[in-house]
N, C-alpha and C positions, 0 to 999 in steps of 0.2 A: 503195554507201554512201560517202558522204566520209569521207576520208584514209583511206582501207583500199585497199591496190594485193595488185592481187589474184597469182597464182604456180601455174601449174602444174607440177611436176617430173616432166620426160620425159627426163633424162639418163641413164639409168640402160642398161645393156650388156641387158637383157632374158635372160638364159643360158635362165630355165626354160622362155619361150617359143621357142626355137633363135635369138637374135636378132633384129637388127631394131628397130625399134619396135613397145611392147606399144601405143602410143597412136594407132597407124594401124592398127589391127586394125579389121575390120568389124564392127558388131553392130546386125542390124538397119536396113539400109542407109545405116546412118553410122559413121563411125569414132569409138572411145571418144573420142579428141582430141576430135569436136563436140562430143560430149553434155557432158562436162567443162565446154569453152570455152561451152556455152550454160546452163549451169545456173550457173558463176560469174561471170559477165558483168554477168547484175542486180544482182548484189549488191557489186560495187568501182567502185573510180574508173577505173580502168583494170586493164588484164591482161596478164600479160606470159609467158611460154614459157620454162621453164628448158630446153634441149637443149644439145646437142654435136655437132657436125661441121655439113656442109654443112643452112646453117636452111629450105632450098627445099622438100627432100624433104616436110614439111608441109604445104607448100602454105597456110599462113596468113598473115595479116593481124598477126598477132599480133606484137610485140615481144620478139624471140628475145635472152635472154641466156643464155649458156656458163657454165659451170664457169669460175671464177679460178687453182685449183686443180688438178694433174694428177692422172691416173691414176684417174681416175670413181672417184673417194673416196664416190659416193653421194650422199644426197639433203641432206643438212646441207650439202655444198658448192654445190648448187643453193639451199638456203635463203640463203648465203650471198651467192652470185648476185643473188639478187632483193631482201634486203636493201640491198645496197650501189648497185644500181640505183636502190632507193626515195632512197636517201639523195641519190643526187647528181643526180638528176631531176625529185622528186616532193619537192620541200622541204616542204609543208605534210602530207602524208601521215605518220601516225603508227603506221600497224600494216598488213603484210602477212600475207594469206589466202593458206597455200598447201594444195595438196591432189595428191597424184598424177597422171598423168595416164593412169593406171589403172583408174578411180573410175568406174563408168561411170554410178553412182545418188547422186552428192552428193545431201545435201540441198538446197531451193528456201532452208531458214533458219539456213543453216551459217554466214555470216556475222554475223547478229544476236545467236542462240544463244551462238557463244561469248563475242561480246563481253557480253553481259548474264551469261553465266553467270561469266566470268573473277572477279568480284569486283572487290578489289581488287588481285591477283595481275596480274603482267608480261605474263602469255603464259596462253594456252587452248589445250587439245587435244581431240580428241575423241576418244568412247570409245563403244563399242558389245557389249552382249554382255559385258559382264562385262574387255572389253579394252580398252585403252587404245590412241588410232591418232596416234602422236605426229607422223608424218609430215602429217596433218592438223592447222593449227593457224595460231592469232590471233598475231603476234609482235608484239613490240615492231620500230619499225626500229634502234633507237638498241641493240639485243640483238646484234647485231654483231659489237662487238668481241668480247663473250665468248665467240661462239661461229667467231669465226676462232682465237681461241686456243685455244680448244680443240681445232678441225679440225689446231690444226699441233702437238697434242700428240698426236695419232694417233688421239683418239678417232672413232669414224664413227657411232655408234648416238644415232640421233633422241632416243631414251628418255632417253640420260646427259644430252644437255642440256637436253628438258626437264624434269628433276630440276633439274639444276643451276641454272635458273634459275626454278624456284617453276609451273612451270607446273600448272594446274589441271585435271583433266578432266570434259566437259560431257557427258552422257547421253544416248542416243537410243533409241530401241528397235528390235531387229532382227525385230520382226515389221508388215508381214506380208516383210519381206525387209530385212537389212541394207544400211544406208544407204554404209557404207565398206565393203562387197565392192569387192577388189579383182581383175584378171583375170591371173593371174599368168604360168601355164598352159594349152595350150590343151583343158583340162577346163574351166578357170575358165571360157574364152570359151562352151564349152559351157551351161555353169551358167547364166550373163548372158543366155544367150539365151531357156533355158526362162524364166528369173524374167520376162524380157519380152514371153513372149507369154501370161502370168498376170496382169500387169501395166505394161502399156502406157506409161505416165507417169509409170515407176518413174525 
C-alpha cells in the first residue's frame, strides 16, 4: 500500500530460544524471516529489517537498519529505527507497519485492517484472543519523537507507548489458529509446525 513502509523486528538477543536468531529458525523448509518478508511485502511500499550486528548472516535483500540506541533496549528501539528511516528516506510515507520477525502466520490484511480499523486514532495495534499484540502495529511516522523520549526515560514496554499515544486495537480471530503466534521457544517452533501441517497457507 502507499506510504505505508513496512518493519520487521529482529533485534532482539533471542535468550528463550538459547540465542541466535528466532527469525532464521526453519519452519517448514523456510525460515520464519521468509514467511514474515512474504506475507508483508504485498502490503507496503517497501520493507525494511530492524537487526543488530553483522546484516549478512540473513542473507536478504532487505534494507537492514540497527538500533540507534545501545544495550538491545527492545523492540520500541527497533520501532524507533524504522521510524527515523521512514522519516529521512521515504518523505511521502505516512505510517510504518511493523510486526516481529517472529510471526510466522501474519495475516494477508494486517495492513488494511488496521488502517481502516484505526479510526480516527494515531496508531493501530492488533489484538487477538482477548490480547492486545502492541509489538504489532500501524504507526504514525511523525510518532517519533514521543517515542524516542520515552525510550530515553527508560521506559521499554510496547504497551506504555501505545497507551501513551491513543493507540487503538483491531480484532482478529484465533481460530482456526492465531494469526500473531509468535515462536518464542523451541516448543513454540514445535507448535508452528503442527498448526502447518493442519494448515498449509496458514
Amino acid at each position: 500500500m502507499a506510504g505505508i513502509v513496512g518493519l520487521i523486528l529482529a533485534g532482539g538477543l533471542s535468550r528463550r530460544m538459547g540465542g541466535g536468531d528466532k527469525a532464521l529458525a526453519a519452519l517448514a523448509g523456510r525460515t520464519i524471516l521468509q514467511r514474515v518478508t512474504d506475507r508483508l511485502a504485498p502490503q507496503v511500499e517497501t520493507l525494511l529489517l530492524n537487526a543488530n550486528g553483522d546484516a549478512a548472516r540473513f542473507g536478504s535483500t532487505l534494507t537492514v537498519v540497527p538500533d540507534a540506541m545501545p544495550d538491545n533496549p527492545g523492540p520500541l528501539a527497533g520501532l524507533l529505527a524504522g521510524l527515523d528511516h521512514a522519516a529521512a528516506h521515504r518523505p511521502g510515507a505516512e505510517w510504518v507497519l511493523a510486526a516481529p520477525g517472529d510471526c510466522p502466520f501474519l495475516p494477508p490484511d494486517l495492513a488494511p485492517r488496521l488502517l481502516a480499523g484505526r479510526g480516527p486514532a494515531p496508531a493501530a495495534i492488533a489484538a487477538s484472543g482477548e490480547r492486545s499484540h502492541p509489538v504489532v502495529g500501524l504507526w504514525r511516522v511523525s510518532s517519533r519523537g514521543p517515542l524516542r523520549h520515552l525510550l530515553e526515560s527508560g521506559e521499554r514496554r510496547a504497551g506504555r507507548f501505545a497507551d501513551l499515544i491513543g493507540a487503538v486495537g483491531v480484532e482478529w480471530p484465533t481460530e482456526p489458529y492465531d494469526p500473531f503466534f509468535n515462536v518464542n521457544t523451541p516448543a513454540d517452533l514445535t507448535e508452528a509446525e503442527r498448526t502447518l501441517a493442519h494448515y498449509p497457507n496458514a
